[in-house]
C-alpha positions as CSV (number, residue, x, y, z in Angstrom):
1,X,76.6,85.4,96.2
2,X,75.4,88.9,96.6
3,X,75.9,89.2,100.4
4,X,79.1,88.4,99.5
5,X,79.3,91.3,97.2
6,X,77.5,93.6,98.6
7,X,79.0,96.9,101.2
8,X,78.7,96.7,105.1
9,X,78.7,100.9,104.9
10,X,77.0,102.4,101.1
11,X,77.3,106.1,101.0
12,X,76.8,107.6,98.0
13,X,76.9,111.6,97.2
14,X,75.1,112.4,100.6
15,X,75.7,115.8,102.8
16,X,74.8,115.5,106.1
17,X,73.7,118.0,108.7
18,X,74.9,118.2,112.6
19,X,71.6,119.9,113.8
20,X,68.5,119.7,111.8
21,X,67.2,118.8,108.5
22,X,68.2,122.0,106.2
23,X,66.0,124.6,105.0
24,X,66.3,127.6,103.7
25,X,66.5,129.7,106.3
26,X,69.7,127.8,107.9
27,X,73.0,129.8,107.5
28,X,76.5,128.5,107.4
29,X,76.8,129.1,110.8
30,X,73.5,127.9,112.6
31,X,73.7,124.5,110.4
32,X,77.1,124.1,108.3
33,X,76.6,121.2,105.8
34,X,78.9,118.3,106.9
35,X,81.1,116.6,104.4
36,X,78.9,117.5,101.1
37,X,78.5,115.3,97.8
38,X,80.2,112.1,100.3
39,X,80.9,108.9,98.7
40,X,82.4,106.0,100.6
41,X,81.8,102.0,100.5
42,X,83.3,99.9,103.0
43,X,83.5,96.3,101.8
44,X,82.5,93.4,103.7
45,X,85.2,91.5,102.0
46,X,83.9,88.9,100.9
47,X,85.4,88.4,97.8
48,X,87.8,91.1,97.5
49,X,91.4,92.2,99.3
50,X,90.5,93.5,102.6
51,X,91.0,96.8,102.8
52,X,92.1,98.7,105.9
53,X,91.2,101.9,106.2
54,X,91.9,104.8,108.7
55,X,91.2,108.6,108.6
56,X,93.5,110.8,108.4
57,X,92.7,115.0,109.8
58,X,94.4,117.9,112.1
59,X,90.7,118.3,113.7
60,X,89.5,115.9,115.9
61,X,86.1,117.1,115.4
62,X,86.1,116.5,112.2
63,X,87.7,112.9,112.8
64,X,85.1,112.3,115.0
65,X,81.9,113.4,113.1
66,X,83.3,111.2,110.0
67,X,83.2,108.2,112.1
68,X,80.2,108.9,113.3
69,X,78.3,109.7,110.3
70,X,79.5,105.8,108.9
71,X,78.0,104.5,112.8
72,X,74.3,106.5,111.7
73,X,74.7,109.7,113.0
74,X,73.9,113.3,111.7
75,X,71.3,114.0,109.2
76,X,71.6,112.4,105.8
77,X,70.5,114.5,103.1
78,X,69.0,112.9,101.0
79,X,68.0,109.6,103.5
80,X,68.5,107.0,100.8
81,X,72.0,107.8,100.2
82,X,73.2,106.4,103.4
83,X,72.5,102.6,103.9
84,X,74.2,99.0,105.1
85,X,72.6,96.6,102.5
86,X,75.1,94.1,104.1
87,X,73.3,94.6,107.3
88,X,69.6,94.4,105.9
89,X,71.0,90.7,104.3
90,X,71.9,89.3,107.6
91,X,69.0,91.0,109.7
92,X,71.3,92.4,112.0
93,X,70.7,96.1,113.9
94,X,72.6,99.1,112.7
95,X,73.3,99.8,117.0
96,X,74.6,96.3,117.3
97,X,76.4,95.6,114.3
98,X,78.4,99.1,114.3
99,X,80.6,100.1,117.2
100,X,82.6,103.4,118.0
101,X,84.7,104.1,120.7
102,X,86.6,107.4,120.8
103,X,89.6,108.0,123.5
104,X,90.1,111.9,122.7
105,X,89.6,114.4,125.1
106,X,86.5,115.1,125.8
107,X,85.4,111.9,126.1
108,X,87.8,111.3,128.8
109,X,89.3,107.9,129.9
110,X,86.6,106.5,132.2
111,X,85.4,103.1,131.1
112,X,82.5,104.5,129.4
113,X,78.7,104.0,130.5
114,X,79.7,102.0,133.8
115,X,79.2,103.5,137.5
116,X,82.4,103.9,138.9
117,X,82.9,107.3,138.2
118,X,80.8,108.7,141.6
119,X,83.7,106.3,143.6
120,X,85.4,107.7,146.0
121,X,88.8,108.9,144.2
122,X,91.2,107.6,146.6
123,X,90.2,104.2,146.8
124,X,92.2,103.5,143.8
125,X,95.4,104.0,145.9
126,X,94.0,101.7,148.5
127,X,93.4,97.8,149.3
128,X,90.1,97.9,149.7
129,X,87.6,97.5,147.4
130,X,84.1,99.8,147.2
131,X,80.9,98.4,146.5
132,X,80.7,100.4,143.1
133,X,84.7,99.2,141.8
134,X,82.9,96.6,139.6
135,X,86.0,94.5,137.9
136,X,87.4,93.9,134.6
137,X,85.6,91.1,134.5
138,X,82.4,92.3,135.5
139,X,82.9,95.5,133.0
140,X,83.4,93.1,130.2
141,X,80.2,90.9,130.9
142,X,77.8,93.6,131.8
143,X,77.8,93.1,135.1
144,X,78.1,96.3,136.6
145,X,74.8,97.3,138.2
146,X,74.2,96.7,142.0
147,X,72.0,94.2,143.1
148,X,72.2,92.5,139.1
149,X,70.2,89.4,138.8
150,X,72.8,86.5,138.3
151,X,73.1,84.6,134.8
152,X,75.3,82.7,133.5
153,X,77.0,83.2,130.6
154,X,77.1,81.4,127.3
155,X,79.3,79.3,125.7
156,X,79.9,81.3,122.7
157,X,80.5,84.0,125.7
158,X,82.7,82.6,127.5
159,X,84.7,81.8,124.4
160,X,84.7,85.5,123.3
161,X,85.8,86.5,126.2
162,X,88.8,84.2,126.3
163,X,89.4,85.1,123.1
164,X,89.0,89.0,123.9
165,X,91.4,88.8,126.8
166,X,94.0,87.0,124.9
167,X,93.9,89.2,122.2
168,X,94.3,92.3,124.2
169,X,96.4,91.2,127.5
170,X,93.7,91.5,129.7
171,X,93.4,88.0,131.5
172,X,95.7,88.9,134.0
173,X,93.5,92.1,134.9
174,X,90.4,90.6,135.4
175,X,89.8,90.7,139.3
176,X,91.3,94.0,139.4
177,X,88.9,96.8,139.6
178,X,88.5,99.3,136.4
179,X,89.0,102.2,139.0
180,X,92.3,100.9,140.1
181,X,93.6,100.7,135.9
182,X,95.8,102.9,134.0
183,X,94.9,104.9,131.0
184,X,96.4,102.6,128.8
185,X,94.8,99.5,130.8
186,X,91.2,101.5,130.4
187,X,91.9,101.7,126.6
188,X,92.6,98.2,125.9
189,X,89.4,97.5,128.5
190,X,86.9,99.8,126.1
191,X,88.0,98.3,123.2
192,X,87.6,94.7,124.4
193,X,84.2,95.8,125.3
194,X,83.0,96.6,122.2
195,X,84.7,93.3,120.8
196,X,82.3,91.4,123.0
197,X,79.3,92.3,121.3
198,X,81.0,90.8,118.1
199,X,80.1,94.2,116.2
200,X,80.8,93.7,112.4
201,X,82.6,96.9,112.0
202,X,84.2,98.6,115.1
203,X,85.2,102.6,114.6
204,X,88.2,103.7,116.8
205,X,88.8,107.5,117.2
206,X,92.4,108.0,117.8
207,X,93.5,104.8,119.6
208,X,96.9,106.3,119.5
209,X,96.2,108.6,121.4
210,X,98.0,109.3,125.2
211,X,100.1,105.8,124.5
212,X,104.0,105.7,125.5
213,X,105.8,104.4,122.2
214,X,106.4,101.0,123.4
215,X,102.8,100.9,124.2
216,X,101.6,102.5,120.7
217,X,103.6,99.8,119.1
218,X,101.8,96.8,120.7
219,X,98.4,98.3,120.4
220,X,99.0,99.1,116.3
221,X,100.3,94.9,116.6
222,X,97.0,94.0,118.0
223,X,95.4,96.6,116.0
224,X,97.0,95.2,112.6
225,X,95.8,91.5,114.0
226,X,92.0,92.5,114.4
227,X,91.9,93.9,111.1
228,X,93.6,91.3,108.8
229,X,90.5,88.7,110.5
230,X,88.2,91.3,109.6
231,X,86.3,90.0,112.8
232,X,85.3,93.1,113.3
233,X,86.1,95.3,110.4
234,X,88.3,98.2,111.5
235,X,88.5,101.7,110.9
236,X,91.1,103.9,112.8
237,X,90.8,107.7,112.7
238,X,94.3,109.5,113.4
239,X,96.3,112.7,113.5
240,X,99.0,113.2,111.4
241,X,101.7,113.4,113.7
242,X,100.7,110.0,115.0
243,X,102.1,108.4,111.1
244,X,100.5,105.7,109.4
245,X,100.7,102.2,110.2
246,X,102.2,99.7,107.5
247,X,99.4,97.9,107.5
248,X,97.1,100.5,106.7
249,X,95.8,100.3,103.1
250,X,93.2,102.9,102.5
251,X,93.4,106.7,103.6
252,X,90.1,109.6,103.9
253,X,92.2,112.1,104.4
254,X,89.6,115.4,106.1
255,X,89.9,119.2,106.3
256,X,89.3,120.8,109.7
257,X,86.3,122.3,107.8
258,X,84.5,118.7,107.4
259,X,85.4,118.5,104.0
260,X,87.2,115.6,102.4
261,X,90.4,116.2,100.4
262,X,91.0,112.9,99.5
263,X,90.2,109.2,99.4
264,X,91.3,105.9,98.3
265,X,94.7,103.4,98.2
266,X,97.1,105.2,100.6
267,X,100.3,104.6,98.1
268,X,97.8,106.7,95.5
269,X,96.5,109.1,98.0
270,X,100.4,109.8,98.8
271,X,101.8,110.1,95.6
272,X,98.9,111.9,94.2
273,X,99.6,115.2,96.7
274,X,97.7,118.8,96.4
275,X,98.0,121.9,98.0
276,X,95.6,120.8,100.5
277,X,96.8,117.4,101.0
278,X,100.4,118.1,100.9
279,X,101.1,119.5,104.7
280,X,99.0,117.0,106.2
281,X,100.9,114.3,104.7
282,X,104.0,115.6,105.1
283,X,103.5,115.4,108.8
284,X,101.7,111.8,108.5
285,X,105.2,110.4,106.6
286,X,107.5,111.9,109.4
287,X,105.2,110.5,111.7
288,X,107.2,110.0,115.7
289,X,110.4,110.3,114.1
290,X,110.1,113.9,112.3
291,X,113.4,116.0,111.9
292,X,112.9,119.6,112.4
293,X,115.3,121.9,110.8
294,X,113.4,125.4,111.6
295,X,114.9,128.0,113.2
296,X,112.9,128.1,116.9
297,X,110.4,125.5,117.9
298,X,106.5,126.1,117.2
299,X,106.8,127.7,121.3
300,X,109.5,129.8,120.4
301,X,112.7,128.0,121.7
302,X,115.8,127.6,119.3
303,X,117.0,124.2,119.1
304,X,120.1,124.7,121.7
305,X,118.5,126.4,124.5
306,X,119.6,125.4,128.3
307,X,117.7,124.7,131.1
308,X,117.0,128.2,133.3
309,X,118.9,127.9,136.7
310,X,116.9,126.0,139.9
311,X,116.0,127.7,142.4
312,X,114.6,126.1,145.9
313,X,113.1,122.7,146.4
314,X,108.9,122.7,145.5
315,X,108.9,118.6,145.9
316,X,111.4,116.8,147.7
317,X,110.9,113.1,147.8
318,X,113.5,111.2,149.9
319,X,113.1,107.1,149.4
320,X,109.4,107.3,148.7
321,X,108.3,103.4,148.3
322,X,104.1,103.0,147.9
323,X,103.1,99.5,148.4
324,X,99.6,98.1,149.1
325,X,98.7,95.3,151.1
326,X,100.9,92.9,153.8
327,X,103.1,90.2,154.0
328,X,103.3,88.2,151.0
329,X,100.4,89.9,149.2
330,X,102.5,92.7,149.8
331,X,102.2,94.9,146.2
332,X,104.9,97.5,145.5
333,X,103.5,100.0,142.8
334,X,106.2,103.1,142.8
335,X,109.7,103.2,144.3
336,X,110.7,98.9,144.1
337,X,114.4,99.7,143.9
338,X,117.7,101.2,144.7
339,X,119.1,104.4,143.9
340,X,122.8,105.7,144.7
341,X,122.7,108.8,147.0
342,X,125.2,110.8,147.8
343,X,127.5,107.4,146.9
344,X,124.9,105.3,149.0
345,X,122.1,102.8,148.0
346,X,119.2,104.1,149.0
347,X,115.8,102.3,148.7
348,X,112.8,104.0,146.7
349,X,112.3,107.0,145.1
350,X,114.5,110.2,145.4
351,X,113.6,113.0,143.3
352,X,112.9,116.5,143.1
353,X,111.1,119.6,141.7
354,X,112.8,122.9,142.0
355,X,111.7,126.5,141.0
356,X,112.5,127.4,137.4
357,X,112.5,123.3,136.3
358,X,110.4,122.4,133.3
359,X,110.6,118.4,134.0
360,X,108.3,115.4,132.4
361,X,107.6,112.6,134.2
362,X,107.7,109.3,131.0
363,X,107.2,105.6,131.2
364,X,105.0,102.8,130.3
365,X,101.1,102.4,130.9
366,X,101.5,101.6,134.5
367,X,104.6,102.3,135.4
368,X,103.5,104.4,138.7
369,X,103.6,108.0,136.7
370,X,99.8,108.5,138.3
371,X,100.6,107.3,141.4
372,X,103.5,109.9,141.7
373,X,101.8,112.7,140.5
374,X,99.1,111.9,143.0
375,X,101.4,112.0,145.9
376,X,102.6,115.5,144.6
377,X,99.2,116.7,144.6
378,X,98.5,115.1,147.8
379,X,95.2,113.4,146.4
380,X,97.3,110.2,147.8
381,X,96.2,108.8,151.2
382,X,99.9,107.5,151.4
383,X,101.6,111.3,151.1
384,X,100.8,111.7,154.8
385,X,103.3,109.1,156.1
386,X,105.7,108.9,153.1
387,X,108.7,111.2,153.0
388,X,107.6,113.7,150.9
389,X,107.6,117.3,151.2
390,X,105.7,120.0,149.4
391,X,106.6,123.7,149.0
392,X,109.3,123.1,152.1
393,X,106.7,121.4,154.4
394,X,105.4,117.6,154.8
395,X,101.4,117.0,154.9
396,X,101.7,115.8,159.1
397,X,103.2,118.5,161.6
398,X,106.4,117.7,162.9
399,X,108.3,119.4,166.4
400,X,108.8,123.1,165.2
401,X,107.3,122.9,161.7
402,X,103.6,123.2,160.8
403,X,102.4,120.6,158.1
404,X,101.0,122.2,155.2
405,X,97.4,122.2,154.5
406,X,95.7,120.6,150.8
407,X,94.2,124.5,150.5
408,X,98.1,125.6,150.8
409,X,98.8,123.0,148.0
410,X,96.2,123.6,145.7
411,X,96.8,127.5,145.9
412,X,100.1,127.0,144.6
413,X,99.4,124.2,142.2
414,X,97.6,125.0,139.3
415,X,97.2,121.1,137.4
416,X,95.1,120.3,134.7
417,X,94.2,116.2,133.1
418,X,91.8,113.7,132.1
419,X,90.6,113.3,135.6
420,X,90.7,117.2,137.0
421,X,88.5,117.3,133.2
422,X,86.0,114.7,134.3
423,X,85.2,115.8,137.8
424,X,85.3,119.2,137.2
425,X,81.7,121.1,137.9
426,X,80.0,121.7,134.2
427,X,77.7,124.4,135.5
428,X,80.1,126.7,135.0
429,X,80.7,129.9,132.7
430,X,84.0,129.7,131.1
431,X,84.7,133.3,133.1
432,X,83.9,131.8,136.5
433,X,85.8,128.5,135.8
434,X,88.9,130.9,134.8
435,X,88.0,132.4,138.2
436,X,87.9,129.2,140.1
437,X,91.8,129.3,139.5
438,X,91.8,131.9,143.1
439,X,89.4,130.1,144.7
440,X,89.8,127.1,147.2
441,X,87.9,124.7,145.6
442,X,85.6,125.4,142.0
443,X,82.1,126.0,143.5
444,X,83.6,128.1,146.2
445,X,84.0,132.1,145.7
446,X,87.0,133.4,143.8
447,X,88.8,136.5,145.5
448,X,89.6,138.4,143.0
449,X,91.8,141.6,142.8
450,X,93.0,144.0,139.7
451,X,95.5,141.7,138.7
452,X,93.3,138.7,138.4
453,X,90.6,140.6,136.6
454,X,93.1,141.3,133.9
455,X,94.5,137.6,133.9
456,X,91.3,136.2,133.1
457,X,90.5,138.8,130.6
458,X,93.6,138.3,128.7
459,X,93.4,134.5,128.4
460,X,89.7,135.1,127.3
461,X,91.3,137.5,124.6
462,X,93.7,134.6,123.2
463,X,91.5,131.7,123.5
464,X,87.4,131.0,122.5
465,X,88.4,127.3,122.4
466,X,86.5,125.5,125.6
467,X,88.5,122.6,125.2
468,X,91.4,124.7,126.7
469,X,89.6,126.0,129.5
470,X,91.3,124.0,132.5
471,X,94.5,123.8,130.8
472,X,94.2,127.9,130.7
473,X,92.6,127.5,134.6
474,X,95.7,125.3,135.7
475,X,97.7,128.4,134.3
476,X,96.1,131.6,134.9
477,X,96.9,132.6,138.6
478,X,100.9,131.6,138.3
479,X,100.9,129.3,140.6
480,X,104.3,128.0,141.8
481,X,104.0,124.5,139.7
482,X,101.9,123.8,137.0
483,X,101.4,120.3,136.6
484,X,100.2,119.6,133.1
485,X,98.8,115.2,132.7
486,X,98.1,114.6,129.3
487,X,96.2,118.2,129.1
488,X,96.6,118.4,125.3
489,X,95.9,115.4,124.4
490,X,93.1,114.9,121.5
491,X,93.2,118.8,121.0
492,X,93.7,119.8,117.6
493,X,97.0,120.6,116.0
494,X,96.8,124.2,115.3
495,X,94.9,124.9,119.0
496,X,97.4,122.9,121.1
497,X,100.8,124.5,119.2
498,X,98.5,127.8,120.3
499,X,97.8,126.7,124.0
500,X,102.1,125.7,123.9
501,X,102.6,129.0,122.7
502,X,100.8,130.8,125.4
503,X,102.4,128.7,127.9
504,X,105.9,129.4,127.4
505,X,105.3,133.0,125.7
506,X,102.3,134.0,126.9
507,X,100.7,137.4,124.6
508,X,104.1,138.4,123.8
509,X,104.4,136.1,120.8
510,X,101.3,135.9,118.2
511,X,102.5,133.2,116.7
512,X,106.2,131.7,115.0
513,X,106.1,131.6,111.8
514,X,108.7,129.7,109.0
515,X,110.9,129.3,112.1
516,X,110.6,132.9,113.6
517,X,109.3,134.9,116.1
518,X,106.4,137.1,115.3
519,X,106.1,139.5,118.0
520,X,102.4,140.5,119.2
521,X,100.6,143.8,118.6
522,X,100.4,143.8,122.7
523,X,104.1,143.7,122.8
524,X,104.8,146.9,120.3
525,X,102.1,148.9,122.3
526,X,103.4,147.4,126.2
527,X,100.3,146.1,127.0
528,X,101.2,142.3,127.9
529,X,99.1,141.0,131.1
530,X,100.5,137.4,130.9
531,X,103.9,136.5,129.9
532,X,104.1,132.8,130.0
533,X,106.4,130.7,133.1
534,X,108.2,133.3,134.5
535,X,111.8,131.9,136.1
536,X,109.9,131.6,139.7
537,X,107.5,128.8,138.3
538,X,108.1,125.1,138.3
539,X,106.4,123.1,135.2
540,X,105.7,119.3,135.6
541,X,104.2,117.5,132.8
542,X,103.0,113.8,131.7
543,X,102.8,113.0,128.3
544,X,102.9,109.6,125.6
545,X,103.0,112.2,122.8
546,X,106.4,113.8,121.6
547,X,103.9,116.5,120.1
548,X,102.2,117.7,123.5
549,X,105.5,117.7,125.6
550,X,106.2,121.8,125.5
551,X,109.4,122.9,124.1
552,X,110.7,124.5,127.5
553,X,110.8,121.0,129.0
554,X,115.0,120.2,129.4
555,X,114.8,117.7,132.9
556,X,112.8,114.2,132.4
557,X,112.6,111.1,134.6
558,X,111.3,107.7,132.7
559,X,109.9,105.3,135.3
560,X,110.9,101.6,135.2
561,X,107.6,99.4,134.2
562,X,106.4,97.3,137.6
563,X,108.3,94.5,139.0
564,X,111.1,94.9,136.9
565,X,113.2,96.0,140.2
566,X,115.2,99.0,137.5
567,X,116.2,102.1,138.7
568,X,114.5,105.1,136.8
569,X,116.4,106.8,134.4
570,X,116.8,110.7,134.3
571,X,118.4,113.3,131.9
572,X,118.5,116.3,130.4
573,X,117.4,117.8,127.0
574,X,119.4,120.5,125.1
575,X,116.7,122.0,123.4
576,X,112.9,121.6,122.5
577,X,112.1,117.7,121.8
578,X,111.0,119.4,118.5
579,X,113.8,120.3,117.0
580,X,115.9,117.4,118.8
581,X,113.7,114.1,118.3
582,X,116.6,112.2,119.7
583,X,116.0,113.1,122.6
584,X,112.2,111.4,122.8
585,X,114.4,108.1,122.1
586,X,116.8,108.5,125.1
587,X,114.1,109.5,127.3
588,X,112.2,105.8,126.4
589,X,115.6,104.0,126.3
590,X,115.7,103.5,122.1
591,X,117.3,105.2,119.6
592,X,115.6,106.6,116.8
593,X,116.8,106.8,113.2
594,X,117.9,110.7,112.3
């Protein structure tokens, strides 16, 4: 009857440390207590309603550091007041029986703790398979170590896993290698994996994160179904602009200072509102479909603002089809239609990228949006023999026109995402990775003139966030396109509306405020080094999340999910998806309630 009763999680007025254990000389700063006087109990449910809980901040630090204080983490002051009595009953291991797995930024999108992330990049646009692309199957069974002695797996196994792969529509991406998935493939991988080791509690940091909306929806379906068997117990952290899911019963809603504001039934926690509780669930309730009725968008656009004129061609791409393998295992992953040209079928894609375009590239986990962007960046084996051209010039020479070289290409491009993130050299300061922006690859040596010097210095002026650092990198030098994949997403609120801001407006806004403009001190004294895009630049970005899509963005194309044989759609945007959320439903095909 007790183990029944008794709490999977027990906290119970504890503060914990990040650091060390606290003594008196600690300050604020060298070791800030974390979440003082805490008390939360999560239920194992055995005789009571299940309760679903999910926490709720701006910071995704602070999101993070809650779950992981309830997996063991940090110091807990005193050490008693943290405990799992529900664990001690049944014998089982803190490690096994609690499992987090966070998709924000920094943690990037790999399928953590395997081997595949030394493979070479551009096998995942190829046939062929590398010794290290270890499969689904073998991620989700542990097999992904060269040379692994063989076993064979349980029953009780093999029946998880069935059940796993149901659960999460994975059976029909077993054989395929985890290189080769998408970021919403990888997402429903990790999660899967943690479900194999038939945890008791399993702690997901912003599953929401980075998913198209149809996408979102299913996952918060499969979500809701894991939760109501309370096989494992759930707990979902998530910003307040994602919303809250119906099903979700119980909110801890967290201060970007590690501080909690409020806890408990989320109907009480709603209608029970503070000063500090108020704006963050004002935002939670409006959730994907908020109406904004300021004046100019956080970036500093007013709601009917056109698109700025284009200017010549940076990407042309004439019938671009990319297909892998022959005959009938013949795969087509981008460009499996028709599209009327000049009043003419055409096969593939057609589509293009001129200076002074701000243009987003939507559609579906897997619907080809990295395979495009890969052939724009020319990290595609396929861009050398497709009809592509880049900046005026295709990769291979042609009679009287020089191909253009990947140095050419990069020079011009400045492109930040998950992937530039994960690769990128760690070793570096946060000056010489600014730098790296002028050089031809990041180890190499930056040439650096006046201009440059003063480029880096102002974005080290506006920004001490290192999260930021490659999205300022992709950025700093003006390249002619910046291409911009999921850069913002899992930063903060208040940092990424920042980072927006400097995008589009550079130093010569400090910040918009009740709607308006507030100009910067640099502007009244005429000292502005970076002004945002200028007219010259071309922006392309790639983004799930209404939120991170930056208010200058008017042209969009929505890719058509594979093997539906659709044209992709395209339109245009009047003003700042901000301030005209109907226009996130016409971009995705749906329409949204006002």
């Amino acid at each position: 009857m007790w183990k029944q009763q008794c709490a999977i999680i027990d906290i119970r007025n504890a503060t914990f440390y990040r650091h060390q254990y606290p003594s008196a000389h600690d300050t604020q700063e060298s070791n800030p207590p974390l979440f003082p006087n805490l008390t939360f109990q999560l239920s194992n449910g055995g005789q009571t309603t299940p309760q679903f809980w999910s926490v709720l901040s701006p910071s995704s630090l602070a999101r993070t550091t809650f779950l992981r204080i309830l997996a063991g983490q940090h110091i807990c002051v005193p050490p008693a007041a943290r405990s799992y009595p529900y664990l001690v009953e049944t014998s089982e291991s803190l490690q096994h029986a609690i499992k987090y797995v966070g998709f924000d930024a920094d943690r990037g999108s790999n399928v953590g703790g395997t081997s595949v992330r030394g493979a070479y990049l551009s096998a995942r646009y190829e046939s062929r398979r590398e010794e290290t692309d270890f499969s689904v199957h073998d991620y989700l069974t542990g097999h992904t170590e060269l040379n692994a002695l063989e076993r064979q797996m349980t029953a009780t196994e093999r029946q998880t896993l069935e059940e796993v792969t149901e659960q999460l529509n994975l059976r029909r991406l077993l054989s395929m290698p985890v290189s080769n998935l998408s970021n919403g493939q990888t997402r429903r991988a990790r999660i899967a994996k943690a479900l194999m080791g038939r945890p008791q509690v399993l702690l997901l940091d912003g599953p929401f994160m980075g998913l198209d909306p149809n996408t979102l929806a299913n996952m918060s379906r499969v979500l809701r179904d894991l939760a109501e068997r309370q096989q494992p117990r759930l707990i979902i952290s998530l910003r307040p602009e994602d919303g809250v899911p119906e099903w979700i019963s119980h909110l801890v809603l967290v201060s970007e200072e590690a501080r909690i504001l409020a806890q408990g039934a989320k109907q009480e926690v709603f209608n029970s509102k503070t000063d500090a509780t108020k704006s963050i669930l004002f935002t939670a309730q409006l959730g994907h479909n908020a109406n904004n009725i300021t004046r100019l968008s956080r970036d500093g656009f007013p709601q009917e603002s056109p698109a700025l004129k284009a200017g010549e061609p940076l990407v042309e791409m004439n019938g671009v089809e990319v297909a892998y393998g022959q005959n009938e295992a013949r795969r087509v992953v981008l460009g499996d239609w028709e599209q009327q040209v000049n009043g003419e079928q055409r096969p593939g894609l057609w589509w293009s990228l001129h200076r002074g375009q701000r243009s987003g590239i939507f559609g579906a986990n897997g619907s080809g949006k990295t395979t495009m962007l890969s052939l724009i960046t020319s990290d595609h084996p396929q861009t050398y023999s497709l009809p592509i051209k880049l900046f005026g010039r295709s990769r291979l020479p042609a009679p009287g026109e020089a191909g253009i070289s990947l140095f050419d290409i990069q020079k011009r491009m400045g492109h930040s995402s998950p992937e530039v993130h994960a690769f990128f050299p760690k070793s570096l300061t946060v000056r010489r990775a600014l730098e790296s922006a002028w050089a031809d690859a990041p180890m190499a040596k930056p040439r650096l003139d006046e201009e440059a010097n003063r480029r880096v210095a102002a974005c080290l002026r506006c920004f001490s966030n290192q999260r930021l650092l490659l999205f300022l990198r992709a950025i700093v030098a003006s390249p002619d396109l910046v291409i911009l994949d999921e850069a913002l997403s899992g930063i903060d609120e208040a940092t990424r509306d920042k980072a927006l801001l400097f995008l589009s407006q550079g130093e010569t806004v400090a910040a918009v405020v009740d709607g308006v403009a507030q100009p910067s001190v640099l502007t009244q004294l005429d000292m502005v080094v970076h002004s945002g895009l200028s007219p010259d630049q071309a922006l392309l970005v790639i983004s799930h999340s209404k939120e991170d899509v930056p208010g200058c963005v008017r042209e969009w194309i929505c890719l058509p999910e594979p093997g539906e044989g659709r044209i992709p759609r395209t339109g245009k945007l009047s003003g700042p998806l901000e301030l005209n959320p109907q226009g996130w439903g016409e971009i995705w095909g749906e329409r949204l309630p006002a």
